[in-house]
C-alpha positions as CSV (number, residue, x, y, z in Angstrom):
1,X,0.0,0.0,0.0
2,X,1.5,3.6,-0.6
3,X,2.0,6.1,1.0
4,X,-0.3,8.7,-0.9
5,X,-3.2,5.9,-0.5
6,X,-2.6,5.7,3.7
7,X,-2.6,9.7,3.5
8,X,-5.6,10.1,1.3
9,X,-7.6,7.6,2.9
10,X,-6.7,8.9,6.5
11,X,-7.2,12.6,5.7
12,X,-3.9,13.2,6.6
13,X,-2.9,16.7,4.4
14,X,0.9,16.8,6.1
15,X,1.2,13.3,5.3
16,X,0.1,13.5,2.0
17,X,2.5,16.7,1.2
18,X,5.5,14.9,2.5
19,X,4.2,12.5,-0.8
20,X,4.6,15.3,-3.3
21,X,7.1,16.6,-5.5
22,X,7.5,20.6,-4.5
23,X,6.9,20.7,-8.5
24,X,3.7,18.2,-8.7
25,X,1.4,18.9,-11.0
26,X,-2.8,17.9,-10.5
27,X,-5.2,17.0,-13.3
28,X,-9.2,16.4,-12.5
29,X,-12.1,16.7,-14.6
30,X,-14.0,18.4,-11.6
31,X,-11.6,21.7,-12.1
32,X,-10.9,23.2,-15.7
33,X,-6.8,23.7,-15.4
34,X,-4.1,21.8,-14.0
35,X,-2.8,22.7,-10.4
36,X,0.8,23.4,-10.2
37,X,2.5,23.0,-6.6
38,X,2.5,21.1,-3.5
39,X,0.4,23.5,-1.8
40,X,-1.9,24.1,-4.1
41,X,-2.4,20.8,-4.6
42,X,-2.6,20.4,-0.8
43,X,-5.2,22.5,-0.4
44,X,-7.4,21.3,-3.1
45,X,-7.2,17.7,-1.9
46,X,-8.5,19.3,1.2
47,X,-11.3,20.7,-0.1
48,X,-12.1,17.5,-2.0
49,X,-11.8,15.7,1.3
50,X,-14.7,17.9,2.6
51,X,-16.9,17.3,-0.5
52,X,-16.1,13.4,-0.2
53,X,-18.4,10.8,1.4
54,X,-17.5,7.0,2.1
55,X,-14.4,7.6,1.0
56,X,-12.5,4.7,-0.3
57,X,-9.9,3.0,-2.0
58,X,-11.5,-0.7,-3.5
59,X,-8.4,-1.6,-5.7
60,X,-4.4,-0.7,-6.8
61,X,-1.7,-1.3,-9.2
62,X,1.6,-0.6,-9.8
63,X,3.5,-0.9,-13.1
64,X,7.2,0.9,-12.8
65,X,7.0,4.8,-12.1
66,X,3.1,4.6,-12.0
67,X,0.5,3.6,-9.5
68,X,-3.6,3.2,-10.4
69,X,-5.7,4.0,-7.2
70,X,-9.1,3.0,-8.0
71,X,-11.4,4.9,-5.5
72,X,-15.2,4.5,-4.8
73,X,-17.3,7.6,-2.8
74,X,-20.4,9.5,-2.6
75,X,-21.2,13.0,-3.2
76,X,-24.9,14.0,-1.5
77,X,-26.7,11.4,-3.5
78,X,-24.5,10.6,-5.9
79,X,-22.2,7.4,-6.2
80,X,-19.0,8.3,-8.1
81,X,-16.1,5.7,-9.0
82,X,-12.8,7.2,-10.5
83,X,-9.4,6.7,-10.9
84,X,-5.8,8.0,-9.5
85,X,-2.9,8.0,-11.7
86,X,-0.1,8.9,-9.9
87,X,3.5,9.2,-11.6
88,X,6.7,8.9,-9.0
89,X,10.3,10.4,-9.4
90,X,13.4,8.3,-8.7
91,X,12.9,9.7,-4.7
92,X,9.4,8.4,-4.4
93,X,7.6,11.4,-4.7
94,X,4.0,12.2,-6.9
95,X,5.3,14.1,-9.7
96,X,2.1,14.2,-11.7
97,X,-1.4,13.5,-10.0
98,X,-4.8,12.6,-12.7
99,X,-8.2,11.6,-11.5
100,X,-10.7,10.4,-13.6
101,X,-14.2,10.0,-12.8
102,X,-17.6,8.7,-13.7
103,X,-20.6,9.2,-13.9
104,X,-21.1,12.2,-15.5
105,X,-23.6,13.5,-13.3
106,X,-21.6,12.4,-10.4
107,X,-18.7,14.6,-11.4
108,X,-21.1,17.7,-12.3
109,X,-22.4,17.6,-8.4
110,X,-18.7,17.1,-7.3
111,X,-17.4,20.2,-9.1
112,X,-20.3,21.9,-8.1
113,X,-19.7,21.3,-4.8
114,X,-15.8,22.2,-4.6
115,X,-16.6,25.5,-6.8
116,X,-19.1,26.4,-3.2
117,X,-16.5,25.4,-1.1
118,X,-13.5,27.1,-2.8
119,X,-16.0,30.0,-3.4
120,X,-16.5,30.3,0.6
121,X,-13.0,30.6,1.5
């Protein structure tokens, strides 16, 4: 199990950052440009964390550099299943960070609901 799986499924932001690259870069369907930066990213995860229900990781594979997190959760009454893709440097550390998601619907009520919450701060 990795490290960014422990730290993502335990809500644990200052474990998670100690998984990034200062340099990582975030991909999501739920927000329209990349996210450059551990903070950033950081702080978006954290955000996400607040929107997710149920939480979960069901399955995970790892082929060289590159590690598949396959994640179930709920947002309000939606079901969503997705995917991290997470790309490592020679030290270990998430270089490049992709999610994928589905259903369509699901993902339209997530980034709905992480617009409010970054809206709010």
């Amino acid at each position: 199990m990795s490290g960014v799986r422990e730290a993502l499924e335990a809500g644990d932001v200052d474990a998670l950052a100690e998984q990034l690259h200062p340099d990582v870069v975030f991909r999501s369907p739920a927000v329209y440009r990349p996210y450059h930066g551990r903070d950033t990213v950081v702080a978006l995860l954290g955000v996400v964390a607040q929107v997710f229900e149920n939480f979960r990781y069901a399955h995970e594979w790892r082929d060289g550099d590159t590690e598949i997190l396959f994640f179930e959760t709920n947002v309000a009454q939606y079901e969503l299943q997705g995917v991290d893709i997470l790309e490592y440097d020679s030290e270990g550390r998430v270089t490049s960070f992709i999610v994928m998601i589905r259903p369509l619907s699901g993902l339209q009520a997530l980034a709905a609901a992480i617009q409010a919450k970054l809206e709010a701060v």
